[in-house]
C-alpha positions, 0 to 999 in steps of 0.5 A: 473811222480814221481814214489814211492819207495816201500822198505821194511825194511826186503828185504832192509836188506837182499838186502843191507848186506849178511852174505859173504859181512860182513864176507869179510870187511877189520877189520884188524885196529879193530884186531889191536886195540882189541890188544893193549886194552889187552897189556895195561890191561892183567888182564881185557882181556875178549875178547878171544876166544868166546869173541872176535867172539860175540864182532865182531856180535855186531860190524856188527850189529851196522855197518849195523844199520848205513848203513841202517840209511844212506839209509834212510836218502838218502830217505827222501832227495829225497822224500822232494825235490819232486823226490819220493811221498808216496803212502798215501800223499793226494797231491799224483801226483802218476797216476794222470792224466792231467786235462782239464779245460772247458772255460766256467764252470771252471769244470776239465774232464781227457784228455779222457772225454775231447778229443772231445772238448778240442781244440774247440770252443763254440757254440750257439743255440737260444732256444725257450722259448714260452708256446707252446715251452715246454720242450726244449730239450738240455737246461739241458746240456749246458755250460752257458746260456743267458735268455733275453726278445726277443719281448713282455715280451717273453724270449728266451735263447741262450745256449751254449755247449762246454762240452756236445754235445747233438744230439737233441737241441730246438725249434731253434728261431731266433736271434737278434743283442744283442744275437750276442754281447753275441756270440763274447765275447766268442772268436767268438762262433759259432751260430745256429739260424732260422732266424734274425732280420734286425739288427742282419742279418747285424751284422752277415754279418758285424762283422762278426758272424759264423752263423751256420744257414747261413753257410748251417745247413738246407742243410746238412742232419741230421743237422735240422729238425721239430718234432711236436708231441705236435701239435703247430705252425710251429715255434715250431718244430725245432730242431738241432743236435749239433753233425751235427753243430760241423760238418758243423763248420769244413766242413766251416773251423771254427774248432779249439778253440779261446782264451776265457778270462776265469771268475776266480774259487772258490775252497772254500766254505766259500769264501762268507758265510758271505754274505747274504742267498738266497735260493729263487730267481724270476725274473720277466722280465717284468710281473709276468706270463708265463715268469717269471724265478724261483731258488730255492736253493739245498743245497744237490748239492748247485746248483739252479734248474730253474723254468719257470712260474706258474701252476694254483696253482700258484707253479713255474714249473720246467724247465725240459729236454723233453728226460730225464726229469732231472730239469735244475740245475746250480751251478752259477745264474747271474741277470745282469741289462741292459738299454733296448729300442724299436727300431724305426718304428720296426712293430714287436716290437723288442728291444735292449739291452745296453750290452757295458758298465757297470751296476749293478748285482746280482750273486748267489752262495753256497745259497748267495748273492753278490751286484755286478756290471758289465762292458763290454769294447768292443764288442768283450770283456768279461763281468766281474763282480766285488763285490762292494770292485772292486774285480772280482767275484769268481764262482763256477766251474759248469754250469751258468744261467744269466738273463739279466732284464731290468734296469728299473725292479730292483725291479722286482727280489725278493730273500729270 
């Protein structure tokens, strides 16, 4: 770490030159010289006596004018080739500390605020979305989240934490295969899940998947649990400890951090203030209702606060934490279009997603909109979004919400 130099020109003066020092300098050749001066003009000599002592303190003081102007010349070489830096530089490094980037948002926290979570990986829970599930607890602090139709126009959320671990995550639903394609494109995220579809129980055992839910999370006491103060169905009461799950993870030897292709970070805010406004967005995945998903656009915090359906005015209801109260609130707002079908002879009407590939996409920041388009190489790739100039798409650093919609409802996002 570089170190400033604090010198004033006062104690400079009095450290570098004493009256002794001065006194003991050889000036023998200046004698000698003052000599010849008076030979050559006797009628002008004035240096004599008193004379010659004041011309001697000029001389001494000019000498150490120079000496003081060599040292600082010393200064300012080093301070431009990076060895000093003033205290009042805005670029100063002086007790800066190291910045830890978070994979998923791009945000920078000190060594300490990240020292739990630097070196790990990601994990996932499946979030209940139905009616009955409201408020969700944890949704407020995750990473980036995923909103995607499970069966019957019903969404459901996979939240992923790396930077927040909170102790009460849910109601826990369980998974389907086109969630899990979303949980290995982050370097093999772990998940939580009660319970799986058919096709999502072989992609876990196969792919393989780190299921937190197979690898044991009911048995380990403080792990899972069901709270059901609003009286509804069973399936609406679980809850998780995120703080637990890391721990199981380790217990199962899944700790440690894998290598995320990072999405790229903006730094300005005129990046795309050409594009066109939009300070409110709907989604409707299916139908306009229960499960319709709504942004509004905070200029103050230039993030998006979430909405979830409508109340009996028919005025979108905010998506708040059930412990705290504070509306979900993201700086970067994703609708991603996706080819959507029913899978066969499936009694329960469960769906698949076409998320390997490429399609279109609407990406939301700074209160804009960006024409996008997406492509997915492989599984086990990142999703990356480009601009319709083949550019990849710049975010802000904060939270992410992406709402995958069928390709089918285009027309079904509406943005003003």
């Amino acid at each position: 770490m570089s170190k400033v130099s604090n010198i004033s020109s006062d104690s400079f003066l009095q450290d570098s030159i004493d009256s002794n020092s001065l006194d003991n300098m050889n000036l023998q050749p200046l004698q000698e010289s003052t000599s010849q001066v008076t030979t050559l003009y006797p009628e002008k000599n004035i240096m004599n006596g008193k004379g010659n002592k004041k011309a001697l303190r000029i001389i001494k003081i000019i000498f150490a004018l120079f000496l003081v102007l060599f040292v600082a010349w010393l200064i300012l070489s080093k301070t431009s080739s990076g060895n000093i830096v003033s205290p009042f530089s805005n670029n100063s490094t002086v007790n800066k500390e190291t910045k830890v980037m978070c994979d998923l948002t791009g945000e920078y926290f000190t060594e300490d605020q990240a020292a739990y979570w630097k070196d790990q990986r990601p994990f996932g829970v499946m979030i209940n979305n139905h009616v009955d599930a409201r408020p969700q607890s944890g949704l407020v602090y995750a990473d980036l989240v995923y909103e995607i139709v499970a069966e019957g126009g019903i969404t459901r959320f996979l939240a992923f934490f790396l930077s927040n671990t909170p102790e009460k995550i849910g109601p826990v639903r369980s998974t389907r295969e086109y969630y899990l394609v979303l949980v290995k494109e982050l370097s093999d995220a772990m998940i939580m899940h009660i319970g799986y579809s058919p096709q999502a129980l072989i992609a876990i055992d196969t792919w393989p998947v780190r299921s937190l839910f197979r690898g044991g999370c009911e048995s380990l006491p403080g792990c899972e649990w069901r709270d059901n103060p609003r009286n509804v169905a069973y399936e609406h009461t679980a809850f998780v400890n995120g703080v637990k799950l890391r721990e199981l993870g380790a217990s199962l030897g899944w700790e440690g951090k894998g290598d995320i292709r990072l999405w790229k970070f903006k730094d300005s805010a005129d990046k795309y203030s050409q594009r066109p406004s939009a300070s409110k967005v709907s989604i409707d995945f299916w139908t306009k209702g229960d499960y319709s998903s709504i942004f509004t656009y905070n200029q103050q915090n230039n993030s998006y606060l979430k909405y979830t359906g409508y109340d009996s005015s028919d005025q979108p209801i905010p998506t708040v934490d059930q412990e705290t109260n504070v509306q979900v609130e993201v700086k970067n707002l994703i609708v991603q279009f996706a080819t959507e079908t029913s899978i066969d002879g499936d009694e329960k009407g469960r769906l698949e997603y076409q998320l390997v590939g490429s399609g279109k996409a609407l990406v939301f920041v700074d209160g804009k909109v960006i024409n996008a388009t997406w492509n997915k190489s492989g599984r086990d790739d990142r999703t990356i979004f480009y601009d319709t100039d083949g550019n990849e798409v710049e975010f802000n650093r904060g939270k992410f919400w992406i709402a995958i919609v069928p390709d089918r409802n285009v027309d079904q996002v509406v943005y003003n």
